[in-house]
C-alpha positions in Angstrom: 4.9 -33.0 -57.9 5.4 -36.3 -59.7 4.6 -39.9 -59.8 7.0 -42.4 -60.1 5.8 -46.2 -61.1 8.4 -49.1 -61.9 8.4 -51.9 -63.6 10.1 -55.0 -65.9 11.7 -56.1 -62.5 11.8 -59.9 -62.0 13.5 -63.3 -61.8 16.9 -64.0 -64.2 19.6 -66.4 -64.0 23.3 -65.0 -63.5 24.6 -63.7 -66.6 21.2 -62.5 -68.1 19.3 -59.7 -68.5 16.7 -56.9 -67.6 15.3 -53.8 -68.1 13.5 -51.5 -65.5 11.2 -48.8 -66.5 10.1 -46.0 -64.6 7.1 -44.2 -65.7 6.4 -41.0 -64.5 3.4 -38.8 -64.0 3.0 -35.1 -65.0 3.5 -33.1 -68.0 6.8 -31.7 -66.5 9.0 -35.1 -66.5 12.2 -33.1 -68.7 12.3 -30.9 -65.5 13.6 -33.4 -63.2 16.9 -35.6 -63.0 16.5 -39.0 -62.4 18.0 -41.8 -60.7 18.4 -45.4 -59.9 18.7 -47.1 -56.5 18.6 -50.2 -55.1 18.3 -51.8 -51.4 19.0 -55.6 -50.5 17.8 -56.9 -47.4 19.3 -55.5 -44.4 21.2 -53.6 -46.3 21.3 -49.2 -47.1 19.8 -47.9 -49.7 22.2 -47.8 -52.9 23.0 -45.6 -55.5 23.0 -46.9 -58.8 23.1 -44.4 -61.4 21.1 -41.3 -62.3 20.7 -39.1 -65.7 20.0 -35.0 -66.1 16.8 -34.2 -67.2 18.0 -33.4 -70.6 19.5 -36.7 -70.7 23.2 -35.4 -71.6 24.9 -36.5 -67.9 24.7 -39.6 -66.5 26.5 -41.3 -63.9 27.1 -44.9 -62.2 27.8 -47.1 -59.4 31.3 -48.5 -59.7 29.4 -52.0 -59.0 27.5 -51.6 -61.7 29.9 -49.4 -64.6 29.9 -51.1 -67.8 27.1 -53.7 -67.2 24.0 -51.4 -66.5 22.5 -48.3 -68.8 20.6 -45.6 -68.0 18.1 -43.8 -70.2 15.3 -41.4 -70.8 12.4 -40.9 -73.3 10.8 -37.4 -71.9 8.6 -37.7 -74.6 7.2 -41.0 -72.9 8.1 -39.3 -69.7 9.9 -42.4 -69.0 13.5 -43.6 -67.3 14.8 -46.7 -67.8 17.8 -49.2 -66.5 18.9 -51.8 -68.8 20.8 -54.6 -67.2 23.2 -56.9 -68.2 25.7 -59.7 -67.0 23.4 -59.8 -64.0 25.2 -61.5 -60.8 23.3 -62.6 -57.6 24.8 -60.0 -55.5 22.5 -57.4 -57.9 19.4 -59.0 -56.2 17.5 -56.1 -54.2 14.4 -53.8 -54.8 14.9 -51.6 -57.3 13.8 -47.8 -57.0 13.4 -45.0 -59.4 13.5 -41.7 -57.9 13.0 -38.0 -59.2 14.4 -34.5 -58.2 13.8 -30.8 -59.9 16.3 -29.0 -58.1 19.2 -27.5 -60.4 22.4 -28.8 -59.5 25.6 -28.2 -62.3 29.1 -29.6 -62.5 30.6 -31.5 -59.5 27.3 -31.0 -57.4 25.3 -32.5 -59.5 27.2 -35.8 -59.5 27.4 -35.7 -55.8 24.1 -35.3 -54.9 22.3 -37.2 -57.2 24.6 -39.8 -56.5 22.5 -39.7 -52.8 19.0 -40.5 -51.8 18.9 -37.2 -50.2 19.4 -35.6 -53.7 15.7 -36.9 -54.3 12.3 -35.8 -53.0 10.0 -38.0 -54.9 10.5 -42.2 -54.8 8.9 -44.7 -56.8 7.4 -48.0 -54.9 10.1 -50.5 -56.1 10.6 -53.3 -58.3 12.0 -57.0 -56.9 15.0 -58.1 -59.1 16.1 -61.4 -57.8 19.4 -62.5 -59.8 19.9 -66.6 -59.3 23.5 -68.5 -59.1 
């Protein structure tokens, strides 16, 4: 089992930017692929992008290709989404989420580009993007 805590969420103008960091609990953090999501109000729970454990796949939201990062530190046992060119429409909670199951090739961008393809979620960070 695993712990997920984010944080560096906050208020920015348009055009700036920001970086999230999930900080996970366990000695066993390289064992679990990792993603980003994101919910607005009202809205469905998002994919934004997720990373393998060993760091070598990643892949993103078309909304957010070429503006947003992801990374991992296992040694820290650590995720992290930097952010850039931020626009209002990015405003939402922001939530890190974990998975151990193996998944290769075209699976593994499918589900992990789902909130199904996780069984452990963080608590969420507020990102709030201004015009």
């Amino acid at each position: 089992q695993v712990q997920l805590v984010e944080s560096g969420g906050g208020l920015v103008q348009a055009g700036g930017s920001l970086r999230l960091s999930c900080a996970a609990s366990g000695r066993t953090f390289s064992s679990y692929d990792m993603g980003w999501f994101r919910q607005a109000p009202a809205k469905e729970r998002e994919f934004v992008a997720a990373i393998s454990r060993s760091g070598t796949a990643t892949t993103y939201a078309d909304s957010v290709k070429g503006r947003f990062t992801i990374s991992r530190d296992n040694a820290k046992n650590t995720v992290y989404l930097q952010m850039y060119s931020l626009e209002p429409e990015d405003t939402a909670v922001y939530y890190c989420a974990a998975d151990g199951g193996s998944q290769y090739g075209s699976r593994w961008y499918y589900t992990r580009s789902r909130p199904s393809g996780y069984d452990y979620w963080g608590q969420g960070t507020q990102v709030t993007v201004s015009s």
